[in-house]
N, C-alpha and C positions, 0 to 999 in steps of 0.2 A: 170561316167554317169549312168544314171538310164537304168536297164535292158531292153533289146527292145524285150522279148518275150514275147508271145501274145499267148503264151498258160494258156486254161483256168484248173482249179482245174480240173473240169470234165472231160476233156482228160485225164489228167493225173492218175485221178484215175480208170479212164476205164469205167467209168459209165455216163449217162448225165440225165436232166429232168424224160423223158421217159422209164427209166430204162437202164441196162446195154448196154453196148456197144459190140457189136458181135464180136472177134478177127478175124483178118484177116486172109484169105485161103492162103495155099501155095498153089505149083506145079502148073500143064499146068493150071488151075481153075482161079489161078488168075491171072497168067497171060493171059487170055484172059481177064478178066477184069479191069485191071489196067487201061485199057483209062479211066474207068469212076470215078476212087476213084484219087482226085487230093493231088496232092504231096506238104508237107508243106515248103515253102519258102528257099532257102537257107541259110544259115548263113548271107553272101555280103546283100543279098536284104531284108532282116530284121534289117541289120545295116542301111543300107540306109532310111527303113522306119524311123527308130527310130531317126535316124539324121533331117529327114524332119519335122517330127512330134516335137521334141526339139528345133530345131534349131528360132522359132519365139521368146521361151521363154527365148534363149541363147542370144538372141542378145537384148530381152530387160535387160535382167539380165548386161551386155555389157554397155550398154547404163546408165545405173544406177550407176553402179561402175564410172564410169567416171565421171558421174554427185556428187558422195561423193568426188573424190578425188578437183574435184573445188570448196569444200565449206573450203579448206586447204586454208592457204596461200600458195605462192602467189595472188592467186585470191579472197580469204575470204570470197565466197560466201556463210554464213553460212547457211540463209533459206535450199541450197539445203542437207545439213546435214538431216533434215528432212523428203525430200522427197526420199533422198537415202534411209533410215530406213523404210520408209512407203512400197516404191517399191521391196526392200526385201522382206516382210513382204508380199505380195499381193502374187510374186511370188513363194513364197513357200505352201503358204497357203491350204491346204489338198493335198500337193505333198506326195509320200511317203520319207523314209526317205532320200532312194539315190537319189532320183530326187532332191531333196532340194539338198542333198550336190553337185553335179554337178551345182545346180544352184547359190548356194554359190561363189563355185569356180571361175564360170565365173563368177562373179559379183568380188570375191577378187581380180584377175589377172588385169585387166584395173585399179581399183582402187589404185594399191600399184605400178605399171608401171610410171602412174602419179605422186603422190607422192614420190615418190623416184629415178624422173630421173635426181637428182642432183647427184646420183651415179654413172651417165654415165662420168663421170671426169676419173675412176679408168677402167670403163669398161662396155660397153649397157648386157655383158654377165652378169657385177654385179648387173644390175638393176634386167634382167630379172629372175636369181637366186634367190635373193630375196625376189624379188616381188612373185613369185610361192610357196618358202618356208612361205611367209606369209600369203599366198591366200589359203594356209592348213590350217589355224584355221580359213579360213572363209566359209571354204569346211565343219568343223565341225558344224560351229553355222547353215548353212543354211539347214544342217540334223537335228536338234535339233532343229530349226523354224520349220519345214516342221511336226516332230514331236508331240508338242507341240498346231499346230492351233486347234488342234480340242480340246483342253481341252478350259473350262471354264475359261475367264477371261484372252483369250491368251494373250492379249499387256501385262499385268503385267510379265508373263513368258517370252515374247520376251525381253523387257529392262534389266531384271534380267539376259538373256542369253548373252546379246549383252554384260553386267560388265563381267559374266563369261570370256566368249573369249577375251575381252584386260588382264584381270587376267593372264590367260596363257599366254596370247603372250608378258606382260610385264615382264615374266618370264622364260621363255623357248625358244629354247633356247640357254644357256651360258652366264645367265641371261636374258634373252629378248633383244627386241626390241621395246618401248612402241610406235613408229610413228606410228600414224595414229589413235588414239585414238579419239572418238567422241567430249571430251571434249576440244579437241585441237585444233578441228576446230571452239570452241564458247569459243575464248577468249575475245570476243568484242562484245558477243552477250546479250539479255536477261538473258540468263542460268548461263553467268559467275558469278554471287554472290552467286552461290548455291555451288560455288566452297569453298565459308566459312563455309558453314555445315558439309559436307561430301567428301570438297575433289575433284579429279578431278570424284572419282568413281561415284559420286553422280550428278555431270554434265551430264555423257555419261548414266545415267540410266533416267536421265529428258526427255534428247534429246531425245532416244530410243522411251520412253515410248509414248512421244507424237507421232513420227514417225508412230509407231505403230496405235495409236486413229484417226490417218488420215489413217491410212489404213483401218481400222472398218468403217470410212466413206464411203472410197470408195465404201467395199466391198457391205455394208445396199444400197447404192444409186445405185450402179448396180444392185441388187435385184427389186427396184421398176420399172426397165425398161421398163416390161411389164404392168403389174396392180400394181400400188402401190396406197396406201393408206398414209393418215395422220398418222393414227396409228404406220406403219410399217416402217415411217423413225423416229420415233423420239427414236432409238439406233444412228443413224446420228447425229441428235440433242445435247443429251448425249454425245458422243464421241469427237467433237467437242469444245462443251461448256469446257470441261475437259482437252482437247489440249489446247485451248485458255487460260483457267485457269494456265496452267503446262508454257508456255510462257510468261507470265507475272508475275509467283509468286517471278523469284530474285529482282523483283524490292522492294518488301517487306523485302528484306534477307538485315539486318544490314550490311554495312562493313567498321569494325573500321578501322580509319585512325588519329585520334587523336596522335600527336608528345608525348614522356615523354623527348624527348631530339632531339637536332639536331647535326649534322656535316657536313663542308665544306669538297666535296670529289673534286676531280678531277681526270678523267680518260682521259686517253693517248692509243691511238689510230694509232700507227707507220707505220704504211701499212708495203706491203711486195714489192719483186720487183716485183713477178707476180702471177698470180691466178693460180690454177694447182697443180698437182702432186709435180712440181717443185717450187715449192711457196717460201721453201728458199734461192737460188740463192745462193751468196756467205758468207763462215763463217762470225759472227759478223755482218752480212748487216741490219736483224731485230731490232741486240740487241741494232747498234747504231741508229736504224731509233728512236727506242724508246726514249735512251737515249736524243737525240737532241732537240725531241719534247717537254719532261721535260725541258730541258736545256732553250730551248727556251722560256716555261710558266715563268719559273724563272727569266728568262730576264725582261719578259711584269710585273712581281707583284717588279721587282727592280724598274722600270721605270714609276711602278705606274699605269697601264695600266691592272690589271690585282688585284682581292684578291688572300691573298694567303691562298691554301685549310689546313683543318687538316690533309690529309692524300691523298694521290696519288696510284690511283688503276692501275695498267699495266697489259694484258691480257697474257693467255696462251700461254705456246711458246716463250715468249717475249724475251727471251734470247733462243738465238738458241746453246750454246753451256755450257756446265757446268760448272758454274764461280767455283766450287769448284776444278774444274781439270784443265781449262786455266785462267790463273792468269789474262789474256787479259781480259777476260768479266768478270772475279769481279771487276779489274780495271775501268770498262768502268758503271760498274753499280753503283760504289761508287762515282765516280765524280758525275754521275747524281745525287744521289739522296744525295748527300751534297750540289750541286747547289740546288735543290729546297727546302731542310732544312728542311724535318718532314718523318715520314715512308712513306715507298713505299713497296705495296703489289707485289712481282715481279712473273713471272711467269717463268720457269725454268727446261728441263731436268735436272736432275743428277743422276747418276752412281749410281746403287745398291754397298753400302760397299763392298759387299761378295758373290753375285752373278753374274758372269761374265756374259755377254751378255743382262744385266737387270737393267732396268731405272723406276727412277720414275717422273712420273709427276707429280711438287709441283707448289704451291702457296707458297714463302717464306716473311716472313717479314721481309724488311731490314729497318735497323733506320741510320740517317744520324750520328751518335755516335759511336752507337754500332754496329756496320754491319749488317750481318746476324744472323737472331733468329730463332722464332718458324715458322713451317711450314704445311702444309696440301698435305698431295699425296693422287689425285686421286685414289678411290676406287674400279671404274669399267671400267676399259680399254676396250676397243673396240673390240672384238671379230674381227681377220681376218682386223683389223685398223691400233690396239694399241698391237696387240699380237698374234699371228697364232697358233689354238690348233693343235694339232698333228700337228705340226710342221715339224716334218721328213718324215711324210710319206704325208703330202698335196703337201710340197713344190716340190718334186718328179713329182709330176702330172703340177702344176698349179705353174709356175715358178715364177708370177708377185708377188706371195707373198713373194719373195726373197727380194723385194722392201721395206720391213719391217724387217728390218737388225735385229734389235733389240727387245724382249718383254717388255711391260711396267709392270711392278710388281705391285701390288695394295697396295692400303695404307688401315691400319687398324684402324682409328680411326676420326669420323666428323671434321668438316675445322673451327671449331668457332676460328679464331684469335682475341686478343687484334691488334689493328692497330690504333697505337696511342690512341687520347679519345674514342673510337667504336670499339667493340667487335662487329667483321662481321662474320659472314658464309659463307665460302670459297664452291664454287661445279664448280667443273670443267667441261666445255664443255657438254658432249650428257649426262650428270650426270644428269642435268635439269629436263629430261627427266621422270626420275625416284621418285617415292611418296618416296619411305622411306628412300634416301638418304636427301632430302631436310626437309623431315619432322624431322630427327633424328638430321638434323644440327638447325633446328628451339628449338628443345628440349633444346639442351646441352646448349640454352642460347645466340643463334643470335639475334641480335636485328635490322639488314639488313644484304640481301641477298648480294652476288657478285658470280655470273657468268663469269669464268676468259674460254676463246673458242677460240679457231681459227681457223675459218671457211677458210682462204684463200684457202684450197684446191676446196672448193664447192661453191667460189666467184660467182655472178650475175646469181646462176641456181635455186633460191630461198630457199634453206637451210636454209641459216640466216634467213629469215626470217618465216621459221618456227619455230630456236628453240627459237627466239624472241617474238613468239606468246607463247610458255611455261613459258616463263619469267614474262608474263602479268598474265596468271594465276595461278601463282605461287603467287603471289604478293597479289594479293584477297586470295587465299586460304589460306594463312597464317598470310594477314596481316601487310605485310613487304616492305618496301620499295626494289626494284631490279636491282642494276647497273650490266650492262652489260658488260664487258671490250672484245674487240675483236682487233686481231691485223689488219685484213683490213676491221672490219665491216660485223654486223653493230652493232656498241656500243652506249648504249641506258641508258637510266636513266627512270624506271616505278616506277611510285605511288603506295602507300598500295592499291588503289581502280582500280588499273589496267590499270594505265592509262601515254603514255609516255609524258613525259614531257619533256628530252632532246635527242637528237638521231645525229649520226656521218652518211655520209652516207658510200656504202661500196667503197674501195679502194681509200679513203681520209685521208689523215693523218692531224690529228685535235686532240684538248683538250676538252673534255666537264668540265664544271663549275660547280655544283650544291650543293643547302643545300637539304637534304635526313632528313628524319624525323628517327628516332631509338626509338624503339616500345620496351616495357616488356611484355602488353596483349598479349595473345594467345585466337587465332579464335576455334568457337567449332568444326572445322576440325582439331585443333593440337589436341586437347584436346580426341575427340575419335580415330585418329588415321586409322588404316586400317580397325577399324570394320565395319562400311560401305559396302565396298568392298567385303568382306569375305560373311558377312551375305546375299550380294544382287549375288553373286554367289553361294553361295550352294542354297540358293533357285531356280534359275536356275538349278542347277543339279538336284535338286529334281522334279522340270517340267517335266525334263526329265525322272527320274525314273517313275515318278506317267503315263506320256504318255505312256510306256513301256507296264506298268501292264494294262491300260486300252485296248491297243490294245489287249494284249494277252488273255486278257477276250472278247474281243467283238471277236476274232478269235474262242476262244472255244466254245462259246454261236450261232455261225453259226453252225460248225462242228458239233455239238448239233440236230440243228433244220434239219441239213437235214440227222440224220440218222432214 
C-alpha cells in the first residue's frame, strides 16, 4: 500500500518557508508548554487516515478488475477488455509509484479470483493462491503505469508495459502461467487478425494501447469541466480518432485461409463417468467409452450412414491406463482402431523406461496394421497439476498434493506427426496456452493443429471454454486449421480464420465429422517469431528506466531551488 505519512520534507529537515525551525525545549519549560505544541497522529490513526483516504480508489481499482476478468470467456465481454485497461490506466495516472502498485494489486486480485475459479474443483485455497501470486505481476505493472503517466506519449508506454508483464508472467514462474492474457480475451473480437502479424503479443499491445487512448480521453474531458474550450479537447479528438483507428485496423489484416490440401478427420469424444477430481472412475472406463464410440462410427460408415474419415483424432488421457504395461488396453485399443481401419491419434499415460515414479504424457499413433508408432510427449506439465516441485518438502505441509502420485516427465522434441495422409502438430492440453510451444510445432512442418485436453476435471466451470478461445486464436495466428479433441468437452473443429465450425457439447459423448483444410503458407507471425514481444517489452522497461531518471532530476532540480 502506498505510505500513509504526511510528513512534509520540511519537518524533516528541520527548517520550513520561513526559515529554521526552533528545536524544542526540555525540562519543567516545556512541560508547561506542551498543552499548546499538538502531538503528531499516532501510528493506528494515520493508518486509518490513509485507508479512508485509499480505500474510494481501492474499490474502484476492485470494480475494474472484475469488469476485465468478464471480457474472458465464459462471458466474452470483450469491449470491457478495453475499459478495464483504460481504468487502470486513469487510476494510476500521476500516483506515485507505491500507490500504483497497491492499485495494481487490487485491481489483479478480483480479476485472476474470476478467471480462475474453475480451480475451486482442487480447492477455493487454490483459487485464492493463485490468483494473489498472479496479482504480483499486476502489483508490478500498476507501479510501472503510475511511473510512467507523466512521461510523454504515456499510452504508447502503458501497452508496451501491459506485453511486458504477460512476458513475465508467461514465464515465471516454473515456466508461467499465460491465463489471463489480453489477447485471450479478443479471440472473437476486431483485434483477433492482428494476431497474423505479431502474434498473440501484438493483440494485447492493440488492445492496451487503445485502452489507454480512451483513458487520454477521459482524462482531456475532465479537464474541460470547468472552462473548456474547442481548442483544449481536441487531444480528445486525436485520441479517439486513433482508438477508433486501432479497433478497426484487423479488419484490413489479411488472414490466409486458402486449402494446398484437405483431409477427412473425425474426432471422438468418449465422456468420462463424472466431472471432478475423480473424473476417472473405474480402470479401462474412459479407454472403453472411446473405444466404443469409434466402434460405433465404424458401424454407421459399414451401414452407409456415415463417410469414412482419413484419420481419427482421440483426446488426452484417452486411455487411462498404459497399454504398453496392461496388455488389457492395447487390446482394447487395437480392436478399435482395426474396426474403424486407418490411424488413430491415441492419447495415453505411459511409464518413464527408467525413471520410477515418472510418466509421460503422449499423443501416440496407432495404425490399424502396424500398431503403435511414433509419438509426442507433452513438453510442459503442469506445475503442482502434472508434477509437485519440491516435492518432499511441500507435500509435508500441503497433503492434497499427495493426490498427484506421480510426476509427469516432459518430452524433448515438437508433436509434428505423419497421421496417415496429414502431417498434424500434436500440443497437449494448457500447452495451447504457450507462443513457442505452438509456434515451434508450426515451424517443424504442421500443416494443422490438434489440441489433444481433458478438461473433465474443470467440466461446466468454464475452463474449456477458455482454452477453446486459445484454440481460435491460434488458428488466425498461424493460419492453421484447429481440432480440438477433449475427452468430456468441449471438442471443436476452428477454421484458419478463427472461426468454429464444428463443436461436441461438454459431457456428451459424440463423433465430430469434418474435411480441415492443410496449409504449407506461413503467417508473418510464424515468420518473425517472438520478436514482437521482445521488442514491445524492453521498450516498456525502458519507460521505465527513462521515468526513473526523469524523477530523479526533477528531485535534484527542487533540492536545487530551495537551497
Amino acid at each position: 500500500m502506498p505510505s500513509g505519512s504526511d510528513t512534509t520534507a520540511e519537518a524533516v529537515s528541520g527548517t520550513s518557508p520561513d526559515g529554521p525551525v526552533p528545536r524544542a525545549a526540555t525540562g519543567p519549560a516545556a512541560e508547561a508548554g506542551s498543552a499548546a505544541v499538538p502531538r503528531r497522529p499516532g501510528r493506528a490513526r494515520r493508518f486509518a487516515a490513509l485507508v479512508r483516504r485509499e480505500a474510494p480508489r481501492t474499490g474502484l481499482a476492485v470494480v475494474s478488475g472484475i469488469a476485465l476478468a468478464l471480457a474472458f470467456p465464459p462471458y466474452d465481454l470483450w469491449p470491457l477488455s478495453l475499459l478495464g485497461v483504460a481504468a487502470l490506466s486513469l487510476l494510476t495516472r500521476g500516483r506515485t509509484v507505491r500507490q500504483g502498485a497497491w492499485t495494481g494489486f487490487a485491481f489483479g486480485v478480483p480479476f485472476f479470483l474470476i478467471l480462475l475459479k474453475w480451480l475451486h474443483v482442487v480447492g477455493w485455497d487454490a483459487v485464492a493462491g493463485l490468483s494473489v501470486a498472479e496479482a504480483l505481476f499486476m502489483t508490478v505493472l500498476g507501479g510501472a503505469l503510475a511511473g510512467t503517466s507523466r512521461l510523454p506519449a504515456w499510452p504508447l508506454w502503458t501497452a508496451c508495459l501491459w506485453v511486458a508483464e504477460e512476458w513475465a508472467r508467461d514465464r515465471l514462474p516454473f515456466g508461467g502461467f499465460p491465463w489471463g492474457r489480453l489477447a485471450f480475451a479478443n479471440t472473437g473480437s476486431t483485434f483477433t487478425p492482428l494476431a497474423a502479424l505479431g502474434g498473440a503479443p501484438l493483440v494485447t499491445f492493440a488492445v492496451a494501447l487503445t485502452g489507454a487512448l480512451l483513458a487520454v480521453c477521459a482524462v482531456t474531458l475532465w479537464g474541460l469541466r470547468d472552462s473548456g474550450t474547442l481548442r483544449r479537447a481536441i487531444p480528445a479528438v486525436e485520441a479517439f480518432g486513433l482508438a477508433a483507428a486501432l479497433t478497426v485496423a484487423g479488419a484490413a489484416v489479411p488472414v490466409p485461409t486458402k486449402a494446398d490440401d484437405t483431409v477427412d478427420i473425425a474426432v471422438v469424444q468418449g465422456n468420462v463417468q463424472q466431472p471432478g477430481m475423480d473424473f476417472l472412475g473405474r480402470p479401462m472406463r474412459i479407454l472403453d467409452n472411446h473405444a466404443t464410440a469409434t466402434e460405433k462410427l465404424a458401424a454407421d460408415i459399414k451401414a452407409g450412414k456415415a463417410e469414412k474419415p482419413d484419420l481419427v483424432i482421440w483426446p488426452e488421457n484417452s486411455s487411462d491406463l498404459d497399454p504398453f504395461q496392461y496388455p488389457q488396453a492395447y487390446d482394447r485399443i487395437d480392436e478399435a482402431v482395426k474396426a474403424i481401419g486407418v490411424p488413430v491419434l491415441v492419447g495415453a499415460l505411459v511409464d518413464h523406461p527408467s525413471k520410477q515414479g515418472y510418466v509421460f504424457n503422449e499423443g501416440i499413433v496407432w495404425d490399424p496394421k502396424k500398431g503403435p508408432g511414433a509419438s509426442y510427449t507433452k513438453q510442459h506439465p503442469v506445475p503442482f497439476g502434472e508434477y509437485v516441485p519440491f516435492r518432499e518438502q511441500l507435500s509435508k505441509i500441503i497433503t492434497r498434493f499427495q493426490r498427484v502420485p506421480r510426476d509427469f516427465y516432459p518430452g524433448d522434441h515438437t508433436g509434428v506427426l505423419q497421421v496417415g495422409p496429414a502431417k498434424l502438430g500434436d500440443v497437449i492440453c494448457f500447452e495451447v496456452a504457450y507462443d513457442e510451444i505452438v509456434h515451434e510445432t508450426v515451424g517443424a512442418g504442421a500443416r494443422a493443429l490438434v489440441i489433444q485436453t481433458n478438461n473433465a476435471t474443470y467440466g461446466r466451470t468454464g475452463q474449456p471454454e477458455q482454452q477453446l478461445a486459445m484454440s481460435k486464436l491460434r488458428a488466425v495466428e498461424h493460419g492453421r486449421a484447429v481440432v480440438t479433441a477433449a475427452t468430456s468437452g468441449i471438442s471443436a473443429v476452428v477454421a484458419p480464420d478463427g472461426t468454429v465450425t464444428h463443436q461436441i457439447p461438454e459431457f456428451t459423448q459424440g463423433v465430430v465429422s469434418a474435411r480441415i483444410p492443410l496449409r504449407d503458407e506461413t503467417t508473418l507471425a510464424d515468420r518473425v517469431g517472438s520478436a514482437p514481444e521482445w521488442v514491445l517489452a524492453i521498450v516498456g522497461l525502458f519507460s521505465c528506466a527513462a521515468a526513473a531518471v526523469m524523477g530523479r532530476r526533477g528531485r535534484t532540480k527542487d533540492e536545487k531551488g530551495q537551497q
